[in-house]
N, CA, C and O atoms as a Tinker XYZ file with bonds, in Angstrom:
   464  protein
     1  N      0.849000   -1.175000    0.000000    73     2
     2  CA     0.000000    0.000000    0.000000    64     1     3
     3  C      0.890000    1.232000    0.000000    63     2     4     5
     4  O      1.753000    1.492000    0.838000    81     3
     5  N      0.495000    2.071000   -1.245000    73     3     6
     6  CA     1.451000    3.490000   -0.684000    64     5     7
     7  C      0.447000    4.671000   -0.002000    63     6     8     9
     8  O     -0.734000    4.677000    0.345000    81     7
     9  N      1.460000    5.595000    0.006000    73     7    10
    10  CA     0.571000    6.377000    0.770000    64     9    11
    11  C      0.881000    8.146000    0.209000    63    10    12    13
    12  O      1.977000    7.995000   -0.329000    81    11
    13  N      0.708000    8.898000    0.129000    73    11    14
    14  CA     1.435000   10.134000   -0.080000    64    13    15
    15  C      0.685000   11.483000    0.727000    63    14    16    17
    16  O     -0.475000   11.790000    0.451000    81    15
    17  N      1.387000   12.143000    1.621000    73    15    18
    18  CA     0.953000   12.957000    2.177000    64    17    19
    19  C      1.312000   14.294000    1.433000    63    18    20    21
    20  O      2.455000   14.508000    1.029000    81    19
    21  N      0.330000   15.135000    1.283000    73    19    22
    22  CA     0.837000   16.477000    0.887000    64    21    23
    23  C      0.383000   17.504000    1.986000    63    22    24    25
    24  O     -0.566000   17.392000    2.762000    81    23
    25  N      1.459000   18.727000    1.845000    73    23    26
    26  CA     1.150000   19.774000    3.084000    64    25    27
    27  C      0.810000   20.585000    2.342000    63    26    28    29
    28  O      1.576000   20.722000    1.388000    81    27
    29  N     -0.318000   21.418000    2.363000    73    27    30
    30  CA    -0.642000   22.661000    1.818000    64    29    31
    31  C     -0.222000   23.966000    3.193000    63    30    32    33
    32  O     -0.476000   24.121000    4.387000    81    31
    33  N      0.482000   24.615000    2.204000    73    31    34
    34  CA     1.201000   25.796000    2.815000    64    33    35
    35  C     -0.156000   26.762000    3.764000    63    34    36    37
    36  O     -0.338000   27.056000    4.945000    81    35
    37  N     -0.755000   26.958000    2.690000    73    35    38
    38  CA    -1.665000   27.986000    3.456000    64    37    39
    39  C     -2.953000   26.984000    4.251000    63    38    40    41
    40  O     -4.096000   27.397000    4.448000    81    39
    41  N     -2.521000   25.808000    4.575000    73    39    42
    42  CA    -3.396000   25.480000    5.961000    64    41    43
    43  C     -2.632000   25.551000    7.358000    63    42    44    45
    44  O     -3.069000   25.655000    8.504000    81    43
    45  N     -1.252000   25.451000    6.821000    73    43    46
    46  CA    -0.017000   24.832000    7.961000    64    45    47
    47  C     -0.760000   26.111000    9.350000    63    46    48    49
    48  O     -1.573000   25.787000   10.215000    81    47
    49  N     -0.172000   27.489000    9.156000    73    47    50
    50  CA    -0.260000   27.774000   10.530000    64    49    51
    51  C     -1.434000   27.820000   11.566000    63    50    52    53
    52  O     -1.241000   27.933000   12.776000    81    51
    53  N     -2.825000   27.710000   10.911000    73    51    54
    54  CA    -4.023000   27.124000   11.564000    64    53    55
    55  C     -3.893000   26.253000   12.394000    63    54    56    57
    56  O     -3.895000   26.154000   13.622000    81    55
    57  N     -3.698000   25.199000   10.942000    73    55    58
    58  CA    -3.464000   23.674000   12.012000    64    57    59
    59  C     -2.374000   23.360000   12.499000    63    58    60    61
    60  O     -2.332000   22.141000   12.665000    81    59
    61  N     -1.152000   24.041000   12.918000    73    59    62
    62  CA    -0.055000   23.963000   13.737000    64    61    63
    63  C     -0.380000   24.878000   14.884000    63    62    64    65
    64  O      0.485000   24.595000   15.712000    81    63
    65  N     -1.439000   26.182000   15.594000    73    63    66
    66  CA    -1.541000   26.553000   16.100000    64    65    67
    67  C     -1.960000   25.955000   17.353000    63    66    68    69
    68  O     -3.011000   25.383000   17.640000    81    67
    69  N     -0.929000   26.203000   18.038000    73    67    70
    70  CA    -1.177000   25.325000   19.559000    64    69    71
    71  C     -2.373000   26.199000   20.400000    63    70    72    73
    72  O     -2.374000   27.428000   20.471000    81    71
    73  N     -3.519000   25.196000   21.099000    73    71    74
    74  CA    -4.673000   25.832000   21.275000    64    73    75
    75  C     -4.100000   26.026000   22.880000    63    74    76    77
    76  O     -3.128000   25.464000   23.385000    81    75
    77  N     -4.936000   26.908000   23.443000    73    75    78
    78  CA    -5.159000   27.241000   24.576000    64    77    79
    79  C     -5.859000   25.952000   25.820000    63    78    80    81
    80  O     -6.787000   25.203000   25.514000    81    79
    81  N     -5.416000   25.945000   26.709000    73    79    82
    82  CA    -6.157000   24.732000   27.942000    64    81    83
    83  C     -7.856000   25.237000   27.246000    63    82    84    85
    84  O     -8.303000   24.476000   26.388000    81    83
    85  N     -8.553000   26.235000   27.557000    73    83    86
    86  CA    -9.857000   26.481000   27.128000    64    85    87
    87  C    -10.082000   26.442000   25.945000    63    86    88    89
    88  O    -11.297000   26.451000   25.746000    81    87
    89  N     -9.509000   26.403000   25.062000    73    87    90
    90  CA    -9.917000   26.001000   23.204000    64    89    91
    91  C     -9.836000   24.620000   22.372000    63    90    92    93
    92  O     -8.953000   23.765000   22.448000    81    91
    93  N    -10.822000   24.626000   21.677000    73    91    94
    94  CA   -10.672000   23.540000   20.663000    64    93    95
    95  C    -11.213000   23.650000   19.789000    63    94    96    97
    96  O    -11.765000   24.749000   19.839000    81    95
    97  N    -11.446000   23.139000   18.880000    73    95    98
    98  CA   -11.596000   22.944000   17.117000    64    97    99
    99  C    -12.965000   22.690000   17.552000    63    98   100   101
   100  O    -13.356000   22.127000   18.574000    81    99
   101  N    -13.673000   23.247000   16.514000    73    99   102
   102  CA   -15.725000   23.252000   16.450000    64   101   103
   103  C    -15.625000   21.707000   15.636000    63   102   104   105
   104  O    -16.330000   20.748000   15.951000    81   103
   105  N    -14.584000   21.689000   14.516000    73   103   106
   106  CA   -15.211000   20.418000   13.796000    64   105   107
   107  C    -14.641000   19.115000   14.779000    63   106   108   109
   108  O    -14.408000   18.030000   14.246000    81   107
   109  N    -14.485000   19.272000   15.913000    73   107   110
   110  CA   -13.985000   17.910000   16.906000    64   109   111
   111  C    -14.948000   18.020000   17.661000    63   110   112   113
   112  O    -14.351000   18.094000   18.734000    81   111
   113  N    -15.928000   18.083000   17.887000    73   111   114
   114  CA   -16.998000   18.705000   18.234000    64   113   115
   115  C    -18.525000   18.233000   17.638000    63   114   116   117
   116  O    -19.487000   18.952000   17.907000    81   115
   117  N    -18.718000   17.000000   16.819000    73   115   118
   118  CA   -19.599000   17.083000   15.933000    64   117   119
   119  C    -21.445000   16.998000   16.250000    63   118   120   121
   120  O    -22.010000   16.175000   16.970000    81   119
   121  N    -21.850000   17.709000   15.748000    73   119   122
   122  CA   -23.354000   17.886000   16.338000    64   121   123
   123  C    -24.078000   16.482000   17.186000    63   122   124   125
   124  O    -24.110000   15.335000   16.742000    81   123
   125  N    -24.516000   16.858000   18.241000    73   123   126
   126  CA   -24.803000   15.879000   19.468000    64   125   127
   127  C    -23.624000   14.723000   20.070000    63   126   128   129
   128  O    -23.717000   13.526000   20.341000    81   127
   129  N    -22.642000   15.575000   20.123000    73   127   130
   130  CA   -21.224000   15.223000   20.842000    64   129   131
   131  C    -21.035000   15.594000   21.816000    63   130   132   133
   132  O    -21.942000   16.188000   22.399000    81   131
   133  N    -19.726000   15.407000   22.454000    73   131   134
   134  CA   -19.017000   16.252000   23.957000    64   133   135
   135  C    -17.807000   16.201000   23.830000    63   134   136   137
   136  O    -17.451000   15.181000   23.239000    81   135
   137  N    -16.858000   16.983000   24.182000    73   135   138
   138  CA   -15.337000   17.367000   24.350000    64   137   139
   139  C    -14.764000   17.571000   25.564000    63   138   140   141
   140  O    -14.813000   18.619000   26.208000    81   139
   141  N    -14.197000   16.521000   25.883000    73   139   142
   142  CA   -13.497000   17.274000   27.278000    64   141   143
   143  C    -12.589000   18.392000   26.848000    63   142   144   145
   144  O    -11.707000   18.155000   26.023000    81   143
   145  N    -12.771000   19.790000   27.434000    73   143   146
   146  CA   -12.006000   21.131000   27.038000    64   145   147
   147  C    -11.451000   21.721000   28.258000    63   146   148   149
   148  O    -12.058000   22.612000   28.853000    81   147
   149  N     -9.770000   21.041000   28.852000    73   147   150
   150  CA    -9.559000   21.627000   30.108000    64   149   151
   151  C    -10.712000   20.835000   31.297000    63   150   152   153
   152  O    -10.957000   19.642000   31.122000    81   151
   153  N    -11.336000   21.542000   32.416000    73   151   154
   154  CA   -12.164000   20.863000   33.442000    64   153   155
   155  C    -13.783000   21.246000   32.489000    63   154   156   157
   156  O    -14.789000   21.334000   33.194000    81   155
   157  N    -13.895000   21.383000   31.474000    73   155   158
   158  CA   -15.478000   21.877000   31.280000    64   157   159
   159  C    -15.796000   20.521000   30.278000    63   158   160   161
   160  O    -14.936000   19.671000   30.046000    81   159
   161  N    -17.251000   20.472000   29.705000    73   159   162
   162  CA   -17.639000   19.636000   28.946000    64   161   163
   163  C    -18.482000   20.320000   28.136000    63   162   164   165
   164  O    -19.526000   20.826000   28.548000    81   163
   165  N    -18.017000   20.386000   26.745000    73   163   166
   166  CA   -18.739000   21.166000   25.582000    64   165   167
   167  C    -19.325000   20.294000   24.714000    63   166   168   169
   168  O    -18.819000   19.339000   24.124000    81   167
   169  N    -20.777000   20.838000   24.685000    73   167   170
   170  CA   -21.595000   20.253000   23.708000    64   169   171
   171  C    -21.870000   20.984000   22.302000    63   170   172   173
   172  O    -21.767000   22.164000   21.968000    81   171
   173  N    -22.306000   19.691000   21.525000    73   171   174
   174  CA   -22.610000   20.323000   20.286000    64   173   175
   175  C    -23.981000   19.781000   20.173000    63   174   176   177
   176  O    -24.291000   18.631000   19.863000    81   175
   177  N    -25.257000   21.398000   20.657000    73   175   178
   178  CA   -26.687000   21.007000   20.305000    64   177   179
   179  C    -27.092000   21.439000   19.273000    63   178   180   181
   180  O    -27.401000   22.629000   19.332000    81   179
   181  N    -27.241000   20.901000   18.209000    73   179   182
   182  CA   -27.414000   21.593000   16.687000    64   181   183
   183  C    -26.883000   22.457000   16.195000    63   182   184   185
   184  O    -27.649000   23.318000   15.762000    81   183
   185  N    -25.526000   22.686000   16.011000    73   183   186
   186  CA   -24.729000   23.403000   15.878000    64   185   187
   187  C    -24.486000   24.611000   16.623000    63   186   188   189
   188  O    -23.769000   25.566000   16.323000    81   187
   189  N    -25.256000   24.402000   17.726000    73   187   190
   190  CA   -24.742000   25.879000   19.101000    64   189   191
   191  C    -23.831000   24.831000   20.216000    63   190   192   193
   192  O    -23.922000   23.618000   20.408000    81   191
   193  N    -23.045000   25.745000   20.757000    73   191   194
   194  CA   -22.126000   25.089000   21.526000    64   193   195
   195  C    -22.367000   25.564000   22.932000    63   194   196   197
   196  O    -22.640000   26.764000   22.978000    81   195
   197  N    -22.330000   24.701000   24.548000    73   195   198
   198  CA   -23.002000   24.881000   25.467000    64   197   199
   199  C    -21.884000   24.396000   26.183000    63   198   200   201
   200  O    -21.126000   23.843000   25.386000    81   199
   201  N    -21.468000   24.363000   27.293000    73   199   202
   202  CA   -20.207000   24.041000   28.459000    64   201   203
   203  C    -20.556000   23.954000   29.655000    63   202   204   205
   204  O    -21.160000   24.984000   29.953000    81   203
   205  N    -20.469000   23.045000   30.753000    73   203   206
   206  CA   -20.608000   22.898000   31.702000    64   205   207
   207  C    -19.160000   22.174000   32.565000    63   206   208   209
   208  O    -18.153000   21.613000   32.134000    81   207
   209  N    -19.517000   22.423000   33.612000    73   207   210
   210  CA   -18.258000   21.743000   34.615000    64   209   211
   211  C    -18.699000   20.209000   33.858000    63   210   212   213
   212  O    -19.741000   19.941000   33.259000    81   211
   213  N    -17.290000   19.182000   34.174000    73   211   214
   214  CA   -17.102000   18.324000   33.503000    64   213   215
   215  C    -17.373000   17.291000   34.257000    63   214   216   217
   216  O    -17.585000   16.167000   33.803000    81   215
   217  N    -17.387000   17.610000   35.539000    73   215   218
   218  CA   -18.051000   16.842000   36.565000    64   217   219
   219  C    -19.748000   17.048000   36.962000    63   218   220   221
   220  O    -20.439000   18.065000   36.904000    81   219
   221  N    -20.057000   15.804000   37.336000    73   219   222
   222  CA   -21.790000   15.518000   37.752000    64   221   223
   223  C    -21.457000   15.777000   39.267000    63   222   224   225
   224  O    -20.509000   15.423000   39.967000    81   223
   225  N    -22.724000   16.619000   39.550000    73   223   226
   226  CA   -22.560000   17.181000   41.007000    64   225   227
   227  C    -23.075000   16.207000   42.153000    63   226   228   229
   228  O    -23.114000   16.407000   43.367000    81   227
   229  N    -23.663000   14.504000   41.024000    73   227   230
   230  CA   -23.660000   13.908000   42.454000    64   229   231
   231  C    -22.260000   12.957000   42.874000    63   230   232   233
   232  O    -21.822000   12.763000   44.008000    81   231
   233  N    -21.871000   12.583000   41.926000    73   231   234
   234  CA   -21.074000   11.527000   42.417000    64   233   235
   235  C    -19.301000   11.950000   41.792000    63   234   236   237
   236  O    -18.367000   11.186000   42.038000    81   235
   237  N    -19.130000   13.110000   41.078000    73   235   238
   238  CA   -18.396000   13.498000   39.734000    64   237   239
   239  C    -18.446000   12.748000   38.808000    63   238   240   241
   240  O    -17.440000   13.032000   38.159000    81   239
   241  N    -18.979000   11.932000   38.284000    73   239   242
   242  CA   -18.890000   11.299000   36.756000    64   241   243
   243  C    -18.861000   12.172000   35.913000    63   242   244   245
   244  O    -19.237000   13.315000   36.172000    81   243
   245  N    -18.353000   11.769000   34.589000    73   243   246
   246  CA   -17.538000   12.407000   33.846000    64   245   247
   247  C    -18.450000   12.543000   32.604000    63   246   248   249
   248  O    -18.450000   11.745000   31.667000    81   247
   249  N    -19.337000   13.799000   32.715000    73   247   250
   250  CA   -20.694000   14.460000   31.929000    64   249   251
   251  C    -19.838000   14.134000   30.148000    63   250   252   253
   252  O    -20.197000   13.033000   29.732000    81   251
   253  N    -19.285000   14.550000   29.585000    73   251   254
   254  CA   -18.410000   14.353000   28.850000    64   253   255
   255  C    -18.254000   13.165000   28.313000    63   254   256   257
   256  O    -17.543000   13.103000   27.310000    81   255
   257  N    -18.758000   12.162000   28.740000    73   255   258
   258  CA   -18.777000   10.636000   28.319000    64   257   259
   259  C    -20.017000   10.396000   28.327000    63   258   260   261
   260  O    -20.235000    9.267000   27.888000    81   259
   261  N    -21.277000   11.150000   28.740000    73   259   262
   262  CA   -22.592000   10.526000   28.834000    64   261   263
   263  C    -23.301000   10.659000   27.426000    63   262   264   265
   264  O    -22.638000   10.950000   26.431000    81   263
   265  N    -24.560000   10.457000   27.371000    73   263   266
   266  CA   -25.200000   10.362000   26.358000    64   265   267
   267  C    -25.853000   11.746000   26.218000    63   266   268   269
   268  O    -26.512000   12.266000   27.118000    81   267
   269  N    -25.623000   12.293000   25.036000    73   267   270
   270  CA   -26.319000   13.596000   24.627000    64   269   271
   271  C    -27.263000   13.342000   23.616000    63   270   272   273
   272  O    -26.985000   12.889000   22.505000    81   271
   273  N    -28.739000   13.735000   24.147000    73   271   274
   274  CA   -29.942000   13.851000   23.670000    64   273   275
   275  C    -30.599000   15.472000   23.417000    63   274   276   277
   276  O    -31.215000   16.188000   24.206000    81   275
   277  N    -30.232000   15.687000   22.127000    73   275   278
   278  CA   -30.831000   17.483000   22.074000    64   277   279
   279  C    -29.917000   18.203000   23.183000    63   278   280   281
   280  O    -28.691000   18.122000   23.112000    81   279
   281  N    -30.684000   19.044000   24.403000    73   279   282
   282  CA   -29.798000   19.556000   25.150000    64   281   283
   283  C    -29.532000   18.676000   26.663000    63   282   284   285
   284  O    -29.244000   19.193000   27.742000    81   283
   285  N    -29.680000   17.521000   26.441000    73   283   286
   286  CA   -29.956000   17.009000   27.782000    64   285   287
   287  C    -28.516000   14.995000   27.847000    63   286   288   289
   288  O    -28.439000   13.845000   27.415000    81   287
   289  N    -27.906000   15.867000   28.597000    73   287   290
   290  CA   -27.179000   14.681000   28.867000    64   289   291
   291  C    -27.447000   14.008000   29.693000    63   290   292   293
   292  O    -28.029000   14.485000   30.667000    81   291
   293  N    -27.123000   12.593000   29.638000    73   291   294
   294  CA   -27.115000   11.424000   30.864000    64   293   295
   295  C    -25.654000   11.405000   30.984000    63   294   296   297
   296  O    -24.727000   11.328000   30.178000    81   295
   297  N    -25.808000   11.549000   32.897000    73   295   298
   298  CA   -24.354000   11.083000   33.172000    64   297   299
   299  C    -24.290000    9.592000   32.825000    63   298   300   301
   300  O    -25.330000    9.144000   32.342000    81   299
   301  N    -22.989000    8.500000   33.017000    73   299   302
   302  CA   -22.722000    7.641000   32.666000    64   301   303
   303  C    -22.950000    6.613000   33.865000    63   302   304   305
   304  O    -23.288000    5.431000   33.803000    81   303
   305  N    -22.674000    7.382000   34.939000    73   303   306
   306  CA   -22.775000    6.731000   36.238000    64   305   307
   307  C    -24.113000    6.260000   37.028000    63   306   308   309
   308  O    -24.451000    5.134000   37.391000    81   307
   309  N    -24.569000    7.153000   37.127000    73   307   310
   310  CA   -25.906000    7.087000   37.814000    64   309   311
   311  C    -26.822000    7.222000   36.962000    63   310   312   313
   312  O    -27.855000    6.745000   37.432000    81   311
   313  N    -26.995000    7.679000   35.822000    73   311   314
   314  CA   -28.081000    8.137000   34.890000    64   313   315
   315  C    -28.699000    9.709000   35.771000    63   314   316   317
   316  O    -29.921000    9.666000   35.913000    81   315
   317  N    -28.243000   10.609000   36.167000    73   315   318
   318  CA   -28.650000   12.012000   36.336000    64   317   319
   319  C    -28.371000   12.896000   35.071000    63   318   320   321
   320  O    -27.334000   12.945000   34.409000    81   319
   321  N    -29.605000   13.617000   34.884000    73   319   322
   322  CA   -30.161000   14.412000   33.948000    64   321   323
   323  C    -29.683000   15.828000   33.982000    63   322   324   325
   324  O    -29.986000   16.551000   34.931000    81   323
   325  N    -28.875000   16.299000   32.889000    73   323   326
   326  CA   -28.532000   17.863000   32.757000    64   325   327
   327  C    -28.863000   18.713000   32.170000    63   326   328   329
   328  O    -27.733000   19.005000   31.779000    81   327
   329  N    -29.657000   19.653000   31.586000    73   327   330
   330  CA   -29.851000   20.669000   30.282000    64   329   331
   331  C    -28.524000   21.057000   30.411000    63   330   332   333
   332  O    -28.031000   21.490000   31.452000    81   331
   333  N    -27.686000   20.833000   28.885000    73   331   334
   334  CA   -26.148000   21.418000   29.412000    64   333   335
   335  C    -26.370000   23.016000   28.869000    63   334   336   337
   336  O    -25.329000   23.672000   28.840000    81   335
   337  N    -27.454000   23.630000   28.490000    73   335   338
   338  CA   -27.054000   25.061000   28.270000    64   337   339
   339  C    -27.609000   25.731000   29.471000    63   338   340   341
   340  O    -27.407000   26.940000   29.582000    81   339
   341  N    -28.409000   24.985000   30.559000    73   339   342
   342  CA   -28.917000   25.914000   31.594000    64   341   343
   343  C    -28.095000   25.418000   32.712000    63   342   344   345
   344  O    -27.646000   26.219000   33.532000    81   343
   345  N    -27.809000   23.833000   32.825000    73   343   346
   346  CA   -27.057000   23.434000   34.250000    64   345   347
   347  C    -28.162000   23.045000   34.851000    63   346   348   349
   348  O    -27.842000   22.896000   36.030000    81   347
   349  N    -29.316000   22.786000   34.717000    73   347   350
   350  CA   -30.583000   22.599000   35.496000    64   349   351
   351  C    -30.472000   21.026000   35.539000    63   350   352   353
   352  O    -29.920000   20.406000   34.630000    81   351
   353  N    -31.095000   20.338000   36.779000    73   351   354
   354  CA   -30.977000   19.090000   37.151000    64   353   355
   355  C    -32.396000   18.996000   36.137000    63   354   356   357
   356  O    -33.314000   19.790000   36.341000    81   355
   357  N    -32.500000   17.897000   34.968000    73   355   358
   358  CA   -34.132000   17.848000   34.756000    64   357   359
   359  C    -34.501000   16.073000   35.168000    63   358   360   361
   360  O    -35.675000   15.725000   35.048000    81   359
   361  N    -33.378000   14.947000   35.676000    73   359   362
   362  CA   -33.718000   13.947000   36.769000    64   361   363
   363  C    -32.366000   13.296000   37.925000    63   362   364   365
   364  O    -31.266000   12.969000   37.479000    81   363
   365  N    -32.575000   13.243000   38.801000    73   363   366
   366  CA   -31.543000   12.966000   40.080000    64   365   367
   367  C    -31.370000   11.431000   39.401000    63   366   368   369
   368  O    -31.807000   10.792000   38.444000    81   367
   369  N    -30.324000   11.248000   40.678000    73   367   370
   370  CA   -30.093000   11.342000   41.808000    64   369   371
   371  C    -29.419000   12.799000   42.211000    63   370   372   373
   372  O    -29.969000   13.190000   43.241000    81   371
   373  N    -28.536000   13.626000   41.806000    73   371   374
   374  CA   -28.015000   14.592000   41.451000    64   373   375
   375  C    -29.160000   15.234000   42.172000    63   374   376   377
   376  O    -30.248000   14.676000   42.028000    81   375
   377  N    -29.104000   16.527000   43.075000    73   375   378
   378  CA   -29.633000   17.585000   43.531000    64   377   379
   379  C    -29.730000   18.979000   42.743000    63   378   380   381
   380  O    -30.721000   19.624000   42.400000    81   379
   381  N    -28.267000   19.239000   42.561000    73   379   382
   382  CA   -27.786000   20.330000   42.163000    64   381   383
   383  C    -27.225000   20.758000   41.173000    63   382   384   385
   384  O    -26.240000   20.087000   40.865000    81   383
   385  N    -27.498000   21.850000   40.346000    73   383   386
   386  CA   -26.918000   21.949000   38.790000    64   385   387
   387  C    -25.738000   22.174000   38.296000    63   386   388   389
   388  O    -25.113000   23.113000   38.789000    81   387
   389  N    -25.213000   21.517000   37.378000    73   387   390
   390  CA   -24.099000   21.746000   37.319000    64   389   391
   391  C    -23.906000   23.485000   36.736000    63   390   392   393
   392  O    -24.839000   24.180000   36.335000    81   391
   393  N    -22.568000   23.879000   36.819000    73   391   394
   394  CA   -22.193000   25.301000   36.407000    64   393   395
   395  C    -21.982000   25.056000   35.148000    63   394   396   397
   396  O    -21.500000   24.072000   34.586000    81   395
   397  N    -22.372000   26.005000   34.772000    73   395   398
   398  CA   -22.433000   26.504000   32.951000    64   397   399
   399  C    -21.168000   27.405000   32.472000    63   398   400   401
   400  O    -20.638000   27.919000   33.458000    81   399
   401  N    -20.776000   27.614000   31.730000    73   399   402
   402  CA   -19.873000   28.624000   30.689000    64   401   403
   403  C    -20.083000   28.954000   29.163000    63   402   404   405
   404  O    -20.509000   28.295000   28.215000    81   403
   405  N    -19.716000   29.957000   29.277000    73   403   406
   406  CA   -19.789000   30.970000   27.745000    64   405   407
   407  C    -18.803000   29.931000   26.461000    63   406   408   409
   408  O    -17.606000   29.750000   26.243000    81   407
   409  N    -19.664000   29.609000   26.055000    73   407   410
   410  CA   -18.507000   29.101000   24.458000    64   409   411
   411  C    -18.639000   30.411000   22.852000    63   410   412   413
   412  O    -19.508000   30.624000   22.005000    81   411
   413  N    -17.220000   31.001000   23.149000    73   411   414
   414  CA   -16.993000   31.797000   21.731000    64   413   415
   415  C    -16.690000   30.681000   21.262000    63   414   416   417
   416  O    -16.242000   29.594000   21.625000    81   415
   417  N    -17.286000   31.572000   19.745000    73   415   418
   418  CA   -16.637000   30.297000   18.441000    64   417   419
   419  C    -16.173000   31.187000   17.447000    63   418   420   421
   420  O    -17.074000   31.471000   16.658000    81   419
   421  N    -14.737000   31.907000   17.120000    73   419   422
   422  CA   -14.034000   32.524000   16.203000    64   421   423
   423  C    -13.399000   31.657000   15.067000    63   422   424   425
   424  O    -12.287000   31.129000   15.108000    81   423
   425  N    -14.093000   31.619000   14.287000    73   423   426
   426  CA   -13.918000   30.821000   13.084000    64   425   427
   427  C    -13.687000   29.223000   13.296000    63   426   428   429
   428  O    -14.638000   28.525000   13.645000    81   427
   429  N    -12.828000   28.852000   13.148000    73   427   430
   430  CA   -12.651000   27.323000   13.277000    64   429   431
   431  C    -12.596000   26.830000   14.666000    63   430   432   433
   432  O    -12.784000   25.648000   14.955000    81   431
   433  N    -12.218000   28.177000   15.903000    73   431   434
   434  CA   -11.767000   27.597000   17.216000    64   433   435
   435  C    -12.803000   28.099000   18.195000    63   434   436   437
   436  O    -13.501000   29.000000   17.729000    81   435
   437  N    -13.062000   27.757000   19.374000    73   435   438
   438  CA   -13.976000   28.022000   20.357000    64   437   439
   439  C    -13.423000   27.930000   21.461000    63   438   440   441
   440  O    -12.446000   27.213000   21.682000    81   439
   441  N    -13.860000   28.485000   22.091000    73   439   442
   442  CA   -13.130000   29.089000   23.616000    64   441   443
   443  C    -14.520000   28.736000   24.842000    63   442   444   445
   444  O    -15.750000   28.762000   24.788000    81   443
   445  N    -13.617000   28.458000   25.758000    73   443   446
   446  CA   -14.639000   28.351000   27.073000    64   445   447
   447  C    -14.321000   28.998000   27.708000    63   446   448   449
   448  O    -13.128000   29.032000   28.007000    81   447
   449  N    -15.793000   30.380000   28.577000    73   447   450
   450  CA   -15.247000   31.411000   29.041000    64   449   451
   451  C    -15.791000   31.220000   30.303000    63   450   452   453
   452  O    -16.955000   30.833000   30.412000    81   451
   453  N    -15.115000   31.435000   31.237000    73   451   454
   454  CA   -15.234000   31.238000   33.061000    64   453   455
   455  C    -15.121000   32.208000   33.208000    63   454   456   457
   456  O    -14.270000   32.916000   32.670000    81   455
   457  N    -16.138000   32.622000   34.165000    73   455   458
   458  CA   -15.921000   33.670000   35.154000    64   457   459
   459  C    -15.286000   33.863000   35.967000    63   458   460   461
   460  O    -14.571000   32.866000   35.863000    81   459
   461  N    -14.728000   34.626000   37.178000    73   459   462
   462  CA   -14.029000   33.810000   38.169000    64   461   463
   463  C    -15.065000   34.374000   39.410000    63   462   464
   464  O    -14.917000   33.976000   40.565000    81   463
């Protein structure tokens, strides 16, 4: 089998640009997905992008691995229910909502924005 790679000049410094702990690529990201980005978990709900802490506030399971339905993830662990663009519990065991963050999306890259 051969193989031949070609580099196109005018993609190189994009895709050599080392991202930030809070950034990543929208197309790694693909509609009704999750990204671990740094400690947050970014969704892709029909092409809008939504972030929450990456941890489930009952047990920490890892929101980021669960199942994304529209805006509503299942953790993996317990099965607790998230709207990831509001943080709202919509079924327990889980009490409490997880925290939300701002996702910019400047052309190809997206950023997760924390408050402090």
């Amino acid at each position: 089998m051969q193989s031949t790679t070609h580099t196109n000049a005018t993609d190189s410094p994009v895709k050599s640009e080392a991202l930030k702990d809070n950034q990543f690529r929208i197309d790694a990201v693909p509609s009704g997905s999750a990204l671990l980005v740094g400690d947050a978990a970014v969704f892709n709900v029909g092409g809008s992008f939504c972030a929450t802490e990456a941890k489930c506030t009952h047990r920490g399971g890892p929101l980021n691995e669960g199942k994304l339905d529209g805006s509503t993830v299942t953790c993996p662990w317990h099965g607790t229910q998230f709207n990831v663009c509001t943080g709202a519990v919509l079924r327990g065991p889980a009490t409490e909502p997880v925290k939300t963050y701002r996702v910019i999306v400047e052309g190809e890259i997206g950023r997760v924005e924390k408050e402090n």
